[in-house]
N, C-alpha and C positions, 0 to 999 in steps of 0.2 A: 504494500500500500504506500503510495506516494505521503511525503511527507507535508504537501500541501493540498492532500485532499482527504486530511485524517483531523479530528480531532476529538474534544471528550467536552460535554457539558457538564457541570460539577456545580450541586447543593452544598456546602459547608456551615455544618453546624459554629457559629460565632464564639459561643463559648465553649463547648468541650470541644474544638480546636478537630472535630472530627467528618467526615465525608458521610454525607448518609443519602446521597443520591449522587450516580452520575449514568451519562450515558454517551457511548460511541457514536460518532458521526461522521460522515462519508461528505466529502465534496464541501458542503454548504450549512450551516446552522439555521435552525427555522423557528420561526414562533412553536408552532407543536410540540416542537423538546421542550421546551422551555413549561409547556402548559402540562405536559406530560410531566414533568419532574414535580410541579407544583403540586398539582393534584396526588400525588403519592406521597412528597410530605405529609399533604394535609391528611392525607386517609391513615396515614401512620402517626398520627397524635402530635405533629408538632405545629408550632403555633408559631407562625413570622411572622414578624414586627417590623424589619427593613430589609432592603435588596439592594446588592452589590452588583452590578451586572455590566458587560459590555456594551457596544453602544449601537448593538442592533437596531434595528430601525422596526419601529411598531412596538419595540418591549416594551417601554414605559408607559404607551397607551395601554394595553394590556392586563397591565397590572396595578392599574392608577388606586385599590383601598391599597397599597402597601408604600409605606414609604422605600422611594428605588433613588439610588445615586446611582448616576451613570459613567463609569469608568471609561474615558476614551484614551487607545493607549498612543503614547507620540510618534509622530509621522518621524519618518528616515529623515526628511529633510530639517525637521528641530531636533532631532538627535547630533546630526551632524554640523548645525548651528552651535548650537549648545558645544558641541568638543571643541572647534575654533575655537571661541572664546576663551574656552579654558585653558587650550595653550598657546593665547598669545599673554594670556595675564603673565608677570612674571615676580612669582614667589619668592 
């Protein structure tokens, strides 16, 4: 499996620091996983209060009674901003 057409969807418990849902995914991440993970929290007794989540597009509509922070991760281009900078400073 190509390493750009693999990943994992992942529930993590906040405080005991533990995974209690994930699921493998092929190609592309979808709302469905996302409502599919949910849904088997809730059928398994836990109770969400906030959501950490990437910056797929449609989640936060989705799931608008949860409080959601949306994590968007930095573009190559302010990654590579950001190290210039750093070495042209001189420590």
């Amino acid at each position: 499996m190509d390493a750009l057409n693999f990943g994992v969807v992942v529930f993590k418990d906040a405080i005991s620091k533990k995974f209690i849902w994930w699921h493998f995914i092929e190609r592309k991440e979808i709302l469905a996983v996302y409502k599919l993970g949910f849904g088997c929290c809730l059928n398994n007794g836990y109770i969400i209060k906030a959501v950490v989540a990437d910056g797929l597009k449609g989640l936060a509509k989705t799931f608008t009674p949860f409080q959601i922070s949306i994590y968007k991760e930095p573009s190559k281009q302010s990654l590579l901003k950001s190290q210039r900078v750093y070495q042209n400073k001189n420590y």
